[in-house]
C-alpha positions in Angstrom: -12.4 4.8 13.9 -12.3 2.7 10.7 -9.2 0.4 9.9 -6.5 2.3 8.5 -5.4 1.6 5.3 -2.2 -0.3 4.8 -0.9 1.3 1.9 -1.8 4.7 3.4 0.7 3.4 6.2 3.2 2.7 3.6 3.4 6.0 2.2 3.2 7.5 5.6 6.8 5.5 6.2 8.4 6.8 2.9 7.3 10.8 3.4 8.9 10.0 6.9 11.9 8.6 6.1 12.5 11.0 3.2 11.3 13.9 4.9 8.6 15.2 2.4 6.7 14.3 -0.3 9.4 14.8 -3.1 11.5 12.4 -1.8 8.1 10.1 -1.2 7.2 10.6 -4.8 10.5 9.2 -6.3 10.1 6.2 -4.9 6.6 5.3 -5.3 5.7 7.0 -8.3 2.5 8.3 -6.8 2.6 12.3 -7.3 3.4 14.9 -4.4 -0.2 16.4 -4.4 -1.7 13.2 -4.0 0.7 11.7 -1.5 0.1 15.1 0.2 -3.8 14.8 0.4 -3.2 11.5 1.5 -1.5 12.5 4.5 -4.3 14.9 5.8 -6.9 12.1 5.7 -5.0 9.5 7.3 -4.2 12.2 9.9 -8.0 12.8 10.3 -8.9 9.0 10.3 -6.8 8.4 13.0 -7.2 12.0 14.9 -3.7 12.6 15.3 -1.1 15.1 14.0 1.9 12.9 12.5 3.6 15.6 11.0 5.1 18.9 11.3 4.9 20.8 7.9 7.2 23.5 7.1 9.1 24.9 4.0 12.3 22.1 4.7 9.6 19.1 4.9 7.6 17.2 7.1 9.1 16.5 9.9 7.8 13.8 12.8 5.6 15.2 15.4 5.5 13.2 18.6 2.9 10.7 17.6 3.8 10.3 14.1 7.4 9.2 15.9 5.2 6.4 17.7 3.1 5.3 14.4 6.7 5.1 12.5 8.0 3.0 15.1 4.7 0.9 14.6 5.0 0.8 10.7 8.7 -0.1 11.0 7.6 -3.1 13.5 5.4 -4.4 10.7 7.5 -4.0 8.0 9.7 -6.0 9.1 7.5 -8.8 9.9 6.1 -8.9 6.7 10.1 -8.7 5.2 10.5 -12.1 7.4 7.2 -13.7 6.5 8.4 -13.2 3.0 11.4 -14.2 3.5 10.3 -17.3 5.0 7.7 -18.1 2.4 10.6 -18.2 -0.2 12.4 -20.2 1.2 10.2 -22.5 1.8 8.8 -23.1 -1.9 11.5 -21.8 -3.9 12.9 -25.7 -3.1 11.8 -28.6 -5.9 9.8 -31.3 -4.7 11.1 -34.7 -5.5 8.2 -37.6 -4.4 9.2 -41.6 -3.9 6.6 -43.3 -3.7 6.3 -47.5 -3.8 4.2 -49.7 -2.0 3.9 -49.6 1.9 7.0 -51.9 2.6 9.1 -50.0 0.0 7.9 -46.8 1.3 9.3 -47.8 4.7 12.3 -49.4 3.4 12.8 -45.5 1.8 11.9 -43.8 5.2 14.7 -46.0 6.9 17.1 -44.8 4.6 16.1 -41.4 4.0 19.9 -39.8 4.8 20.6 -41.5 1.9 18.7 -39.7 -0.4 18.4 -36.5 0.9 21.1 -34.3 2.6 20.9 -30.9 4.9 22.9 -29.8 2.1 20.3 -30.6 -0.9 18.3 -27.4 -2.7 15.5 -29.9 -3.2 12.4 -31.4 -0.5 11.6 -35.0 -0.1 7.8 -36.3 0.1 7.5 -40.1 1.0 4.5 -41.3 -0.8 2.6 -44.5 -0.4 1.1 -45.7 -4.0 -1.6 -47.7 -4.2 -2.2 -47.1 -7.5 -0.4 -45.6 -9.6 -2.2 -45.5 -13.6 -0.8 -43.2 -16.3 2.8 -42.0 -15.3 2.3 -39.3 -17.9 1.4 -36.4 -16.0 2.6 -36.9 -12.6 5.4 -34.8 -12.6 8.3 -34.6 -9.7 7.6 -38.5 -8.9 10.0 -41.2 -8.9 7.5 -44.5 -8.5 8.5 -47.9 -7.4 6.5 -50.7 -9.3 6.4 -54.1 -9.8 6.0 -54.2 -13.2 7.2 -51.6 -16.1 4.8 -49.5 -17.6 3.3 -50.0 -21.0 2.6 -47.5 -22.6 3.1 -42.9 -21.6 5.9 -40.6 -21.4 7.5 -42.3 -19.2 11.7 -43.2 -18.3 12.3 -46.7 -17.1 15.2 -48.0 -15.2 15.2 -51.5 -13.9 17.0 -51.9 -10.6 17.2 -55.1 -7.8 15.4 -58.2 -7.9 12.4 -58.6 -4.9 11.8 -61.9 -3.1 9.1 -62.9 -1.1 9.4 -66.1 1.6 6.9 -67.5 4.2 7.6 -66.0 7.4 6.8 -67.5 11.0 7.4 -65.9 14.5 10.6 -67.2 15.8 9.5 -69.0 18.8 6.9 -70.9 17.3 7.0 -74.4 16.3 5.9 -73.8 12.6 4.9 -77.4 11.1 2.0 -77.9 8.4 -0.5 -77.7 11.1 -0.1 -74.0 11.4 -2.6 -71.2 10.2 -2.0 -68.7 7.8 -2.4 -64.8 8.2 -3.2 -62.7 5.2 -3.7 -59.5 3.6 -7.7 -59.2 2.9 -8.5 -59.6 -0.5 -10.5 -56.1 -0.6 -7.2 -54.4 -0.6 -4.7 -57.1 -2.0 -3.7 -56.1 -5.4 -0.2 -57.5 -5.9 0.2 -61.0 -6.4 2.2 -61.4 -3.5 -0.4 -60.3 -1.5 -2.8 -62.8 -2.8 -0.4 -65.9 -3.0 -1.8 -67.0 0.8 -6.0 -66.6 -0.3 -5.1 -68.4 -3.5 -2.9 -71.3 -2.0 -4.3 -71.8 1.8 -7.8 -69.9 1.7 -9.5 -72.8 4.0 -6.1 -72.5 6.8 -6.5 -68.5 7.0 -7.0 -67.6 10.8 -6.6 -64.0 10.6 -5.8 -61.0 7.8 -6.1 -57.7 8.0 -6.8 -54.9 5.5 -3.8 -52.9 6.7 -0.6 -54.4 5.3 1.5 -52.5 7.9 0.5 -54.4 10.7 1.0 -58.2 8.7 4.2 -58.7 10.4 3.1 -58.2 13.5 0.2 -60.5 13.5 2.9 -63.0 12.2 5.2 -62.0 15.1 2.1 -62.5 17.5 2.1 -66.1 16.6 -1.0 -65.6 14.8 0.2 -67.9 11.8 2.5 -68.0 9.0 2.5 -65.4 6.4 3.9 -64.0 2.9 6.6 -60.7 3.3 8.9 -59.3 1.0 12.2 -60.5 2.2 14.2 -57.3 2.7 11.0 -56.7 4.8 11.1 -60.1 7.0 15.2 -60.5 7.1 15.4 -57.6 9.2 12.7 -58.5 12.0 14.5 -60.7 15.1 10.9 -61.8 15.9 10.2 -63.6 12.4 12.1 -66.3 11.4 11.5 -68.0 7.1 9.7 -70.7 6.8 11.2 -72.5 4.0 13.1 -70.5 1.0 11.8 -67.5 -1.3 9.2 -68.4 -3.2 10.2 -68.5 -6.5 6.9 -67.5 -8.6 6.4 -64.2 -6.9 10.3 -62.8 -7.5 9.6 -59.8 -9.8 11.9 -56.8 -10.6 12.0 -53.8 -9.2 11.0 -50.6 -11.5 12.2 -47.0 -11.1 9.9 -44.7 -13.4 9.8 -41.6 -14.0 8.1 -39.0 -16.0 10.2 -38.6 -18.9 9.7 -34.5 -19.1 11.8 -34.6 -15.5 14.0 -37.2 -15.6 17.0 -34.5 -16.7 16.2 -32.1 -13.6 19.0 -31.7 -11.3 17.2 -32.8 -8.3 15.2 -35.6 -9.8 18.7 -37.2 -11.3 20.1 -37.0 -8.3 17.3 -38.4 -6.4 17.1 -41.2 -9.0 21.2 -41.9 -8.6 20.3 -42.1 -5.1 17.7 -44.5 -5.5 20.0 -46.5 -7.7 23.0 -46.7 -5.6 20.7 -47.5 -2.1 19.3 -50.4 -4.1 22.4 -51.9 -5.4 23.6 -52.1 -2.2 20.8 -53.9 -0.4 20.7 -56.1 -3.6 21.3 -59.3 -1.9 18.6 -58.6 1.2 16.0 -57.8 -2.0 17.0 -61.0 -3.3 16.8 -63.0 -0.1 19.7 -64.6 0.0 20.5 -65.3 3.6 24.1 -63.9 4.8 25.6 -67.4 4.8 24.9 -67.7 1.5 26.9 -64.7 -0.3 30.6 -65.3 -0.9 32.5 -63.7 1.9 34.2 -61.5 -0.3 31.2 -60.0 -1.6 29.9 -59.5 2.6 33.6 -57.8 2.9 32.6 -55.5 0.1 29.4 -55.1 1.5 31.2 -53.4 4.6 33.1 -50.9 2.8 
């Protein structure tokens, strides 16, 4: 027996649950004839009799009772699969996407941007290049340096240190090797500060910048880290204070075209406030130096 036709199926449902072709042909637009004719060959496709014909309708004979039962089944999967599907993409898409210690810093956080109660989705995006701002829409990027030229919105926000980091129980002292981020995949100049200061004291680097601190930690050497990055790790202690030529600003960009959506302004108010309140761990200033009133504040 060939596959039956799914639309035949769908017409069998509506002359059963009107109880003839009239009430079939209302609601599909397809004429009675033709519905009728219809019937008779899915009846001989299948080699069944689904209905019993008589001057008040068609009513269900006993397997037409068990193929309605079967079409009922599948309509109402296909209702939930659809309902499902709409759900799912009838939501906005806002993307953040920085660097990989900013892209981190917005994973830890993400309750903050993002409730159970928001009509938008959230994709976390690591940017390793980011080019013309023009047409890539939905994106709220994290750079180090403002754009020059598209159609772009710019908002500058924190300040972003970087200090020489050490594991914390090593000895440090100007004997110790340096640990760096390769140069094939160093494009910031934080990332290069290390090759371009202490190339002939560099033990060990890596190509992935995620796993820096770690080598650090592992007493591999000293190494360069974003101070809202190396603050926060109990292994890593600063050698020395921030460095003061690689401080840059932090800048929020979006496509101009979306920057009055509802969810990408309130992604981007987000954004705002989380920064202003880390402000001083961007900055790197240690807790003992911010006025206690302001670490009061900080609490509240």
């Amino acid at each position: 027996m060939s596959e039956v036709d799914w639309s035949d199926l769908q017409l069998f449902f509506h002359v059963a649950a009107e109880g003839g072709l009239a009430g079939a042909a209302s609601i599909t637009g397809i004429s009675a004839p033709t519905i009728g004719r219809r019937m008779l060959a899915l009846e001989r496709s299948m080699g069944r009799t689904l209905f019993i014909r008589s001057q008040q309708g068609y009513r269900l004979a006993p397997d037409g009772t068990v193929l309605f039962e079967h079409v009922q089944t599948i309509r109402r999967t296909t209702a939930d699969i659809t309902r499902w599907h709409g759900d799912a993409f009838t939501l906005p898409i806002v993307s953040v996407a920085g660097n990989i210690w900013l892209s981190g810093f917005i994973a830890d956080n993400l309750a903050e941007l993002r409730t159970k109660d928001d009509d938008f989705r959230l994709c976390c995006k690591l940017l390793s290049a980011i080019g013309d701002l023009t047409h890539r829409h939905s994106m709220i990027a994290l750079l180090h340096d403002a754009p020059k030229s598209g159609n772009v919105a710019v908002r500058k926000s924190v300040d972003v240190a970087y200090a020489v980091y050490r594991a914390a129980d090593s000895n440090g002292g100007a004997e110790q090797p340096w640990v760096s981020i390769g140069t094939e995949v160093a494009t910031a100049e934080p990332e290069k500060w290390v090759f371009r200061h202490h190339e002939n004291q560099i033990h060990t680097w890596t190509n992935a910048p995620d796993i820096l601190h770690r080598l650090i930690a592992s007493g591999a050497g000293r190494g360069v880290l974003p101070t809202f990055v190396g603050d926060a790790l109990p292994a890593l202690v600063r050698d020395g204070d921030p460095i003061e030529a690689l401080t840059h600003p932090l800048w929020l960009v979006v496509n101009d075209d979306d920057r009055h959506r509802p969810e990408m302004r309130l992604a981007l108010d987000r954004l705002v406030a989380l920064f202003k309140r880390h402000e001083d761990r961007f900055a790197g200033r240690l807790p003992s130096e911010i006025p206690a009133v302001l670490r009061s504040a900080g609490r509240s």
